[in-house]
Z-matrix of the N, CA and C atoms (Angstrom, degrees):
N
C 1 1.442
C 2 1.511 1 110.20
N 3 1.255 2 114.10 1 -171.18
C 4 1.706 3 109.32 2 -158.39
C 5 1.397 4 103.08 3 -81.84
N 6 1.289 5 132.68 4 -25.70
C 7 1.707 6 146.83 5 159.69
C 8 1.371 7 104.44 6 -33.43
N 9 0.959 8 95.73 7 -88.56
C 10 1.639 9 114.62 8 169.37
C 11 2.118 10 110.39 9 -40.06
N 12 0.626 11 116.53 10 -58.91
C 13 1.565 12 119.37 11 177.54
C 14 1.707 13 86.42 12 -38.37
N 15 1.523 14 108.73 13 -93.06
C 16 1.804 15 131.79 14 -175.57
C 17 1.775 16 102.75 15 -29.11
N 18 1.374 17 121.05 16 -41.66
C 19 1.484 18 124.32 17 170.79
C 20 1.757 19 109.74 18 -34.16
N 21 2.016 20 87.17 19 -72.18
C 22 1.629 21 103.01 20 -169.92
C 23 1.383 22 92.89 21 -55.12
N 24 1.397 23 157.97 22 -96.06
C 25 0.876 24 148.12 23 172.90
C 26 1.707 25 125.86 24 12.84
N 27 1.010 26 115.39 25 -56.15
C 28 1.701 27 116.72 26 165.55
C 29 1.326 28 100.87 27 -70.89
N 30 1.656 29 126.14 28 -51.81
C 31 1.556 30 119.58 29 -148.53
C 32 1.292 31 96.00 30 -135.37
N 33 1.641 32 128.06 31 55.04
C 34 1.719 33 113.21 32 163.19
C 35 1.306 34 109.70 33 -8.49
N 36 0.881 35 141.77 34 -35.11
C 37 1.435 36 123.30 35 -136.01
C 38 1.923 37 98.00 36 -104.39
N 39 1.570 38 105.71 37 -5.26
C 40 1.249 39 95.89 38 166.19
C 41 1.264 40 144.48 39 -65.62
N 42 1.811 41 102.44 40 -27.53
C 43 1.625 42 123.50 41 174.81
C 44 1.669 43 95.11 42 -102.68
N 45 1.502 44 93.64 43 153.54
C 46 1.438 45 136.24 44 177.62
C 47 1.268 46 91.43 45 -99.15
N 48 1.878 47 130.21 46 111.46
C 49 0.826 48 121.50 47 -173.94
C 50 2.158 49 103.26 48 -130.71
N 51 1.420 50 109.70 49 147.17
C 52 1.637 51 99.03 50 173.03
C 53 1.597 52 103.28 51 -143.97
N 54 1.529 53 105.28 52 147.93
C 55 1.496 54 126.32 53 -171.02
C 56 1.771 55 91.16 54 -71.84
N 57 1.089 56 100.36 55 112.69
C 58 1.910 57 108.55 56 160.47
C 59 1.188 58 108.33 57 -143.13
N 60 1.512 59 106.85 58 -172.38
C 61 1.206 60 119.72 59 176.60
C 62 1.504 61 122.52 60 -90.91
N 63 1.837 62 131.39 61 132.47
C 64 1.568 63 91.05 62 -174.08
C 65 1.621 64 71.75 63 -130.77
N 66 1.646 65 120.74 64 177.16
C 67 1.143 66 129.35 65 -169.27
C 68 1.593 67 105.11 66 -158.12
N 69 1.350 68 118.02 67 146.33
C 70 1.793 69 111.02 68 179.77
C 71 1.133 70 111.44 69 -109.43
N 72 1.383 71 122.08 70 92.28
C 73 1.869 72 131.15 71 171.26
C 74 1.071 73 111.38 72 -14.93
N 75 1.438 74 139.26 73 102.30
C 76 1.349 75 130.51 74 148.78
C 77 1.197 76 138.27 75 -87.64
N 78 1.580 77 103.27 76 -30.96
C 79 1.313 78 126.03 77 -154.88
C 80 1.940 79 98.24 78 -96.89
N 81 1.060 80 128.91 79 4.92
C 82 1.722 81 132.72 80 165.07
C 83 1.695 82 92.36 81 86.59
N 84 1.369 83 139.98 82 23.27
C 85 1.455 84 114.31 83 -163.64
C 86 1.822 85 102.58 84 -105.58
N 87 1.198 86 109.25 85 -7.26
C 88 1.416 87 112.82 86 168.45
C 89 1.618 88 99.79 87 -126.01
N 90 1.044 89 103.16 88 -46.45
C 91 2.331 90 112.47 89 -172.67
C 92 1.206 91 77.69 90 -153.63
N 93 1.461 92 78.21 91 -172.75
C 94 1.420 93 109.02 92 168.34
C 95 1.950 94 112.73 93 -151.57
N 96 1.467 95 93.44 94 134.30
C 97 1.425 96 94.85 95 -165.10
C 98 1.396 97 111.60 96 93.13
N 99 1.108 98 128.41 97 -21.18
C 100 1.604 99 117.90 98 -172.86
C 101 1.612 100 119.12 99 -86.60
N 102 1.191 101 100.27 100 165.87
C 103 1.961 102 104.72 101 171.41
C 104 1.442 103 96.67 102 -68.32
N 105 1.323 104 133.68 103 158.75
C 106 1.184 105 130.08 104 154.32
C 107 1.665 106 102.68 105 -117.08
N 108 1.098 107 133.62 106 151.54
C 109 1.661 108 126.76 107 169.81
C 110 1.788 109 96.08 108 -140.02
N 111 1.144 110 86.22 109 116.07
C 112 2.032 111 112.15 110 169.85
C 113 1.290 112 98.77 111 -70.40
N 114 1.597 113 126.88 112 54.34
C 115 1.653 114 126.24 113 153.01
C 116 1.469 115 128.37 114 -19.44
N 117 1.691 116 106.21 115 -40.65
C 118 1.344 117 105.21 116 -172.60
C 119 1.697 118 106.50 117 -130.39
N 120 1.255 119 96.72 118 23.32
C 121 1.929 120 105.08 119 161.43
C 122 1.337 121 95.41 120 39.49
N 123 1.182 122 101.41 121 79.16
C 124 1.949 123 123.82 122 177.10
C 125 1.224 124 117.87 123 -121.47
N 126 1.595 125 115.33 124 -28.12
C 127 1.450 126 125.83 125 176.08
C 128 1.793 127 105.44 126 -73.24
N 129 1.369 128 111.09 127 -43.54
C 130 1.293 129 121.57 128 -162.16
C 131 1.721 130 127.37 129 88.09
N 132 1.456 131 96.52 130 24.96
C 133 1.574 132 99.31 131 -167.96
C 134 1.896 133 94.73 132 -94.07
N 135 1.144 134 103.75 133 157.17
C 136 1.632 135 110.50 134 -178.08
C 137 1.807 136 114.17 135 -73.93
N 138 1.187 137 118.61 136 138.55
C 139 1.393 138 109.58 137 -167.92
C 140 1.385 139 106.50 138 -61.16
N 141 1.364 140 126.34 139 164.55
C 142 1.020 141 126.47 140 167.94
C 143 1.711 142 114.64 141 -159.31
N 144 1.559 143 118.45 142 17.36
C 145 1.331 144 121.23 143 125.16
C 146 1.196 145 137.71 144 -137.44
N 147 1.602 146 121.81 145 -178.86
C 148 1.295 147 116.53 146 153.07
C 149 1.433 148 130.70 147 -84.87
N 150 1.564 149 108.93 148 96.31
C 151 1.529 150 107.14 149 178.38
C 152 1.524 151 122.72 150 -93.87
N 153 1.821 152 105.42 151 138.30
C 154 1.484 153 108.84 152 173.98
C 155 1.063 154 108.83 153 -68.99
N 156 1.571 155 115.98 154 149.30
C 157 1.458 156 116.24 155 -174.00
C 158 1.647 157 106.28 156 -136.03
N 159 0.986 158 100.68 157 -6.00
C 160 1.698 159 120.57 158 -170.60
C 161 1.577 160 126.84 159 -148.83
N 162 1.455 161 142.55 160 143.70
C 163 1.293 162 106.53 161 168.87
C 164 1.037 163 79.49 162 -162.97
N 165 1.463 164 108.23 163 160.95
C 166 1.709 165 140.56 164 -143.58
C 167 1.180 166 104.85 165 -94.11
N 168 1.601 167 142.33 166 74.70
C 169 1.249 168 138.01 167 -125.20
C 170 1.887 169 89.50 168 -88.07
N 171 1.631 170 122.58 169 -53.14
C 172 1.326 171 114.06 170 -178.30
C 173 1.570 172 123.86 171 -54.48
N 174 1.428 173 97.31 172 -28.03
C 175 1.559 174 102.52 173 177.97
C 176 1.533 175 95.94 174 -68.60
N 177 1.200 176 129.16 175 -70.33
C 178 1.765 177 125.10 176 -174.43
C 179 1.439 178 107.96 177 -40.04
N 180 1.576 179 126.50 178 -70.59
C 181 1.470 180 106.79 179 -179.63
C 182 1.320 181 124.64 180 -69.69
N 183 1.341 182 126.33 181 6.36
C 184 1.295 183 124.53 182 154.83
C 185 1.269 184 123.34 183 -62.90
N 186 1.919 185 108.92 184 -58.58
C 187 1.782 186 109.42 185 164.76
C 188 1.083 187 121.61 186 -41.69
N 189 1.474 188 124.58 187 -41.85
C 190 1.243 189 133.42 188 -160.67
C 191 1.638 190 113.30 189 -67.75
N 192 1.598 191 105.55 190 -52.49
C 193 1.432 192 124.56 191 174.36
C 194 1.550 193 107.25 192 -55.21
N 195 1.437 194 126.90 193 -22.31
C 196 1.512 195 138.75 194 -155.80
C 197 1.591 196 97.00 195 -91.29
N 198 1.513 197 98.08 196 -57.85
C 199 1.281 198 108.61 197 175.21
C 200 1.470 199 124.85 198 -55.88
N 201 0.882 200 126.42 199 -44.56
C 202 1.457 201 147.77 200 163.79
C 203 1.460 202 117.89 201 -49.27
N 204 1.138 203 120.13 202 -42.69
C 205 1.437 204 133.27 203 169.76
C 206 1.580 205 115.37 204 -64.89
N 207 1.833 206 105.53 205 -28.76
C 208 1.628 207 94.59 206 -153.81
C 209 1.595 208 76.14 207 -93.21
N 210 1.414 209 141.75 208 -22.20
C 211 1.386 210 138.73 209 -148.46
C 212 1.539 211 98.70 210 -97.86
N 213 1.374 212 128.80 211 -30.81
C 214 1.488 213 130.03 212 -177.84
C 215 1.086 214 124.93 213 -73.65
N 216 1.578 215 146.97 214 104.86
C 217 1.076 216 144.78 215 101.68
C 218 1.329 217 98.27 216 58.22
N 219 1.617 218 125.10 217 103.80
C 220 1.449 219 118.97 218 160.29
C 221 1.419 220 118.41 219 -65.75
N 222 1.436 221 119.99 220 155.93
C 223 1.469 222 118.13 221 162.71
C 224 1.321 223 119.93 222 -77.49
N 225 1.426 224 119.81 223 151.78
C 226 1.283 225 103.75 224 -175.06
C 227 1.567 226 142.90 225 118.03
């Protein structure tokens, strides 16, 4: 989600990311309208992004909680 996007952005290192191929169904032969991502390079098409595949869930709600802290209004 867009949190997560703005995260990797401060801290690459939060997503697990790999060079594949991804493609947008138009034509109805898997969906239609959707991302497709060749996970296991079966089609044979050349990669052409970097997809997240993983992400560092304590590291994200940690920034998040960090962030949140420096932006809030003390009590008091």
């Amino acid at each position: 989600h867009d949190a997560l996007c703005v995260a990797a952005i401060v801290d690459p290192a939060i997503l697990t990311t790999h060079t594949l191929h991804a493609d947008v169904e138009t034509s109805g032969e898997l969906t239609v309208g959707r991302t497709v991502i060749d996970t296991h390079r079966r089609r044979g098409a050349e990669p052409n992004a970097e997809v997240a595949l993983d992400a560092d869930g304590e590291a994200f709600v940690r920034m998040m909680l960090e962030t949140f802290a420096r932006t809030l209004p003390s009590a008091g």
